[in-house]
C-alpha positions as CSV (number, residue, x, y, z in Angstrom):
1,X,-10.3,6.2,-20.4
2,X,-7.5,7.2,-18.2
3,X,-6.9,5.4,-14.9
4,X,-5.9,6.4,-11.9
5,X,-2.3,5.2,-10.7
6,X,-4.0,5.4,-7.0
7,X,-6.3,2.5,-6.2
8,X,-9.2,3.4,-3.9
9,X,-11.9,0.7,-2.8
10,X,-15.2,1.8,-4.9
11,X,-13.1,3.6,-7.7
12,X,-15.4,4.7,-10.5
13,X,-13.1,3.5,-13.3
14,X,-14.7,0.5,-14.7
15,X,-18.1,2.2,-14.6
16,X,-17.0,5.6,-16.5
17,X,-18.5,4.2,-19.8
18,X,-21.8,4.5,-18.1
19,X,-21.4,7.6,-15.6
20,X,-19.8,10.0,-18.4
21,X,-22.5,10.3,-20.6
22,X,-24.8,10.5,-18.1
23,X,-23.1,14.1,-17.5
24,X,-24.1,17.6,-18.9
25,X,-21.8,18.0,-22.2
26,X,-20.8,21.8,-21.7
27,X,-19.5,22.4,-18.3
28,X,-17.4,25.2,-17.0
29,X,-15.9,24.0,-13.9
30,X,-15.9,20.6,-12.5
31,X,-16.2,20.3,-9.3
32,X,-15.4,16.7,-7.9
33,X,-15.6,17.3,-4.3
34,X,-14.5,13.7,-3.0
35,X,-11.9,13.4,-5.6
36,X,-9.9,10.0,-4.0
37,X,-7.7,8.6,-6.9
38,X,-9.6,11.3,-9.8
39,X,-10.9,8.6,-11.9
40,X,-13.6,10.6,-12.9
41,X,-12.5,14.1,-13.0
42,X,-9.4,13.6,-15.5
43,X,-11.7,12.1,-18.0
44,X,-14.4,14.9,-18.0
45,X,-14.2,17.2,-20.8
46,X,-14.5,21.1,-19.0
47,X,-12.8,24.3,-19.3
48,X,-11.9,23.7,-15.3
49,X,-11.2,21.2,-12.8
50,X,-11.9,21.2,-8.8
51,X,-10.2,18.5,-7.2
52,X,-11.2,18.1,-3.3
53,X,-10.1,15.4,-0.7
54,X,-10.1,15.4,3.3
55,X,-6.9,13.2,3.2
56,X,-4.4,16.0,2.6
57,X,-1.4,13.4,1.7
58,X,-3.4,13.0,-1.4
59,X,-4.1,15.8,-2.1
60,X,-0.4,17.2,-2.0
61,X,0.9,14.0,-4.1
62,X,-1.3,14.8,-6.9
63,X,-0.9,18.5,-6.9
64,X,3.0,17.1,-6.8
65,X,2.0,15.0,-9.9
66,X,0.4,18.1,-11.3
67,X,3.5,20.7,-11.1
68,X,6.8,18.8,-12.0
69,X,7.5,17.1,-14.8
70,X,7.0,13.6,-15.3
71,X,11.0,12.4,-15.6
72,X,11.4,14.5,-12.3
73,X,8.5,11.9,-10.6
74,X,9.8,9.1,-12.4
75,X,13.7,9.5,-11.0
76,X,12.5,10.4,-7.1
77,X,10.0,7.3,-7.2
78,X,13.2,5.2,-8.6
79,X,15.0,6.3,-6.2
80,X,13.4,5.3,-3.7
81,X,13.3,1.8,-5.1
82,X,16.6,1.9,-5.3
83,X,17.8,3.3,-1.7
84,X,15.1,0.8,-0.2
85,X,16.0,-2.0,-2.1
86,X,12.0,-2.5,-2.9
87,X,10.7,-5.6,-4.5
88,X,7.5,-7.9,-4.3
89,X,10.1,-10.0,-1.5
90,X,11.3,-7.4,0.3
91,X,9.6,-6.6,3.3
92,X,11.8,-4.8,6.0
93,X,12.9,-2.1,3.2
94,X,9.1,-1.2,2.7
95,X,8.6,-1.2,6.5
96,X,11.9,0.9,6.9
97,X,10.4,3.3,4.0
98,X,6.9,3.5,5.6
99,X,8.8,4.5,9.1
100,X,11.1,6.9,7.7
101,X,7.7,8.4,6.1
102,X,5.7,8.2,9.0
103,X,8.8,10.5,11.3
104,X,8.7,13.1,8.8
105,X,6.3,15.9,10.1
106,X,3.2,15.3,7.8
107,X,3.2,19.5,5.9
108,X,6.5,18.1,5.1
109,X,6.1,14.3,3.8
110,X,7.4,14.0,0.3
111,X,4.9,12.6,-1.9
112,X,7.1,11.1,-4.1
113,X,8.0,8.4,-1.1
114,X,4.3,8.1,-0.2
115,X,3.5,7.2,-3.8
116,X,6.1,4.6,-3.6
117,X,5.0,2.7,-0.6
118,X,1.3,3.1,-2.0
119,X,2.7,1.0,-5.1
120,X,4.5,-1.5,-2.9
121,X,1.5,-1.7,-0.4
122,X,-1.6,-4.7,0.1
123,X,-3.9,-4.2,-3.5
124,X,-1.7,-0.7,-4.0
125,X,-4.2,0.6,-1.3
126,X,-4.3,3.9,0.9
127,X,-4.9,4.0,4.4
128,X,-3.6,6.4,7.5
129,X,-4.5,5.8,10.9
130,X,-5.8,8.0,13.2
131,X,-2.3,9.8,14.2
132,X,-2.0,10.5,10.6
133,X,0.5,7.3,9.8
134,X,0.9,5.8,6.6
135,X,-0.3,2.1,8.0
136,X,-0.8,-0.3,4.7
137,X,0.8,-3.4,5.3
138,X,3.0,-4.8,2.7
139,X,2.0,-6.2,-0.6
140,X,4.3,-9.4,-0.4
141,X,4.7,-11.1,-3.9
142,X,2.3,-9.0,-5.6
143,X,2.8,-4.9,-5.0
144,X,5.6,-3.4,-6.8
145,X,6.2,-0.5,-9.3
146,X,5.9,-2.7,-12.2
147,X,5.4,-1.9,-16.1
148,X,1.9,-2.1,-15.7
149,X,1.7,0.7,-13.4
150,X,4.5,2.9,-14.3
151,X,2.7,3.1,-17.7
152,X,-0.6,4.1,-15.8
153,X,1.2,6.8,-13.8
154,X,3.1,8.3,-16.8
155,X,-0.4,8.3,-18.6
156,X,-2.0,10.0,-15.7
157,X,0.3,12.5,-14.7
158,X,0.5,13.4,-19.0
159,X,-3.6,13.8,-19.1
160,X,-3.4,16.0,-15.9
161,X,-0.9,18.2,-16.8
162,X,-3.4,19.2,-20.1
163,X,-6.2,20.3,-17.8
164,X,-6.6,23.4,-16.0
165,X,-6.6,22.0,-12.0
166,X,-7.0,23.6,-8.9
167,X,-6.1,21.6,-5.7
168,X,-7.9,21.5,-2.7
169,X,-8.2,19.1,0.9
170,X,-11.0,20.6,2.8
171,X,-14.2,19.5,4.1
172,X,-17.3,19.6,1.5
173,X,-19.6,21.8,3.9
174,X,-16.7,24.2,3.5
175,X,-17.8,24.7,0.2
176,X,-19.8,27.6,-0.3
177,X,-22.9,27.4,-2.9
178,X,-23.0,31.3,-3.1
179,X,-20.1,30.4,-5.2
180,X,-20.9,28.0,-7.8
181,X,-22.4,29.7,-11.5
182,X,-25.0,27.8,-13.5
183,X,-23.0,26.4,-15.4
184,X,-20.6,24.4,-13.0
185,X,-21.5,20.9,-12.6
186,X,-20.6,19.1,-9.1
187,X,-19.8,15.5,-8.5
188,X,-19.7,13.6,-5.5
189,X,-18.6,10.3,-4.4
190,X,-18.6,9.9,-0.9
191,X,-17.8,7.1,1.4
192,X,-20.7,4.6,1.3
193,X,-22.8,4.7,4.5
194,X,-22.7,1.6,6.8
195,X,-19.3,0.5,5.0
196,X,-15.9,-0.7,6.2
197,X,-12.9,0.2,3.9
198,X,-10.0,2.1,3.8
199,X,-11.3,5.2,3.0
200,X,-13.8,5.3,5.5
201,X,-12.0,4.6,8.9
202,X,-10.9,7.0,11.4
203,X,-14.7,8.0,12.7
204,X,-16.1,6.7,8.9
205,X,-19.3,8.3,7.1
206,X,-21.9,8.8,9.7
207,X,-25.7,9.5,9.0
208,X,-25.0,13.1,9.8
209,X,-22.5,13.4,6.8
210,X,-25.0,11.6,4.5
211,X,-27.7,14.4,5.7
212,X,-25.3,17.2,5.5
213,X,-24.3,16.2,1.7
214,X,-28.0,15.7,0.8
215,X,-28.8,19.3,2.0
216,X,-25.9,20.5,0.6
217,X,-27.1,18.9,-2.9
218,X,-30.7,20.1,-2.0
219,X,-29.0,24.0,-2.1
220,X,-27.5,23.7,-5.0
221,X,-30.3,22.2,-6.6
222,X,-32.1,25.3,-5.2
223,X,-30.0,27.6,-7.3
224,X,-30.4,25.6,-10.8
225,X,-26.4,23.9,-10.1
226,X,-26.3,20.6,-11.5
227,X,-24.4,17.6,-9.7
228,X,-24.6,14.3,-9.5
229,X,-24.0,11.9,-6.9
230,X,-22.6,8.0,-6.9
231,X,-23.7,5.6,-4.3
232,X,-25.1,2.3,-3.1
233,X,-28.7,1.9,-2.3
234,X,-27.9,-1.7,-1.1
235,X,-24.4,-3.2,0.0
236,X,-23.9,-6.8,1.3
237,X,-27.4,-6.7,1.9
238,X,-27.4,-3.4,3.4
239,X,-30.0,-1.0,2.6
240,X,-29.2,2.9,3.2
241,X,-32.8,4.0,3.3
242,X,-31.7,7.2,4.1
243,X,-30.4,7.7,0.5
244,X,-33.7,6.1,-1.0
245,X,-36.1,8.5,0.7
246,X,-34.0,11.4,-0.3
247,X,-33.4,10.3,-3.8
248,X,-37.2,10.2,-4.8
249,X,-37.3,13.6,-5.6
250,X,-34.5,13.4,-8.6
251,X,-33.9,10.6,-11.0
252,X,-32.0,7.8,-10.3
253,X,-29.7,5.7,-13.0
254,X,-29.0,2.1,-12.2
255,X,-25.8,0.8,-12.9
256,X,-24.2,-2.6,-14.2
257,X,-21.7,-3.3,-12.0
258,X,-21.4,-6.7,-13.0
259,X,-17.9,-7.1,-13.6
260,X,-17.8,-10.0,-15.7
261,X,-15.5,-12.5,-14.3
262,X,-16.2,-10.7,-10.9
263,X,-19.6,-12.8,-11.0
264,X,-19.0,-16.0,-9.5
265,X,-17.6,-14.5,-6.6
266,X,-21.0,-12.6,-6.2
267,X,-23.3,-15.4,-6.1
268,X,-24.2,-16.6,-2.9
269,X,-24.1,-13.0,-2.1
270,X,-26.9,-10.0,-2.4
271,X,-25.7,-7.8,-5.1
272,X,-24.5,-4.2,-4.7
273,X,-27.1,-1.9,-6.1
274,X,-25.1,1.4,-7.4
275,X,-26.3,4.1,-8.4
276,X,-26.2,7.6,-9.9
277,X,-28.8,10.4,-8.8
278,X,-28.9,14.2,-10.4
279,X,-31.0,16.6,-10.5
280,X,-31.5,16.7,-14.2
């Protein structure tokens, strides 16, 4: 499995051994609507892929990733490093990095240099507040862009440039259904509801999005479309009843998400209950 070189809080990586085979195996375009880092879309097998995200920034650094080649991303990433000094220790380079990025108007904000700071960030994390800033706070003694990562990124950026990708950073409902054939599949990962994370700041995931995407799965459900959707139906003890009610009417795969050594951080706690609902 390839993984994503961007890290997002409730990345479907380590549950892909599960998820894919849960998936039609002849599809004709993939549609992954909230696409965040694209650890699920770059390791489905269709003729076409769909990639969707609100956060524009991302958007525009992996269509960057998809059109040049990957010595070209390499040398502007190093660079960087170089011209910033960036290390684990170095603090006031990554904050004079993230400034410089932050004054550029944002149609305009290489993605090379917001990769960069995403690999020097806290956890290699992605967060912009709500004037648009690039506002992670520095990954002291731990974020850099080490082997480890370089690796993933050449691996990534190889894999996507096999596939057949079209880019997109638009709102789901802007979708229209009319437009999917029968045999597209659609995935969706949104925000969990009632969560606090990275991705879901600036306003967050309110219970009118969670309705809206459930109608919007109801319509293409309505036209014989297959999708599937990942969520939660409990979080720290949360319960989004919303989602249960509405998932009655399709079937419902429960998920492992015991991640072994994860476990003993887990136990005094109410486990996540994750899930994957489709209508077929």
């Amino acid at each position: 499995m390839i993984k994503s070189p961007l890290n997002y809080v409730g990345g479907k990586h380590k549950l892909l051994p599960q998820i894919l085979p849960l998936f039609p195996k002849e599809i004709d375009t993939f549609y992954d609507l909230f696409g965040g880092g694209f650890n699920v879309g770059i390791n489905v097998d269709a003729k076409r892929h769909i990639y969707n995200d609100k956060l524009h920034p991302v958007t525009n650094l992996l269509l960057d990733m998809y059109q040049n080649d990957i010595s070209i991303l390499l040398e502007n990433i190093d660079e960087y490093i170089a011209d910033y000094g960036l290390s684990k220790t170095n603090k006031e380079g990554y904050l004079r990095l993230r400034s410089d990025y932050n004054e550029i108007p944002e149609p305009f904000r290489p993605s090379c240099a917001l990769y960069t700071l995403i690999a020097h960030s806290f956890n290699n994390q992605i967060r912009f507040n709500k004037k648009g800033e690039f506002n992670m706070p520095f990954g002291m003694n731990r974020s850099s862009f080490n082997p480890t990562l370089r690796k993933r990124f050449v691996e990534f950026v190889d894999k996507l440039h096999t596939l057949d990708v079209e880019f997109y950073s638009k709102d789901f409902r802007e979708f229209n259904t009319h437009d999917f054939k029968t045999n597209d599949f659609i995935y969706i990962d949104t925000p969990y509801l009632g969560t606090v994370a990275t991705y879901n700041e600036n306003g967050g995931w309110t219970e009118k999005d969670e309705r809206d995407v459930h109608e919007f799965l109801d319509r293409l459900n309505g036209k014989g479309i297959k999708f599937a959707l990942s969520n939660v139906f409990e979080s720290k003890g949360q319960s989004n009843d919303i989602l249960k009610d509405w998932a009655k009417q399709y079937n419902v795969h429960y998920l492992d998400i015991s991640y072994g050594n994860c476990n003993h951080q887990r136990k005094s706690k109410a486990p996540d209950v994750e899930v994957l609902v489709t209508n077929y």
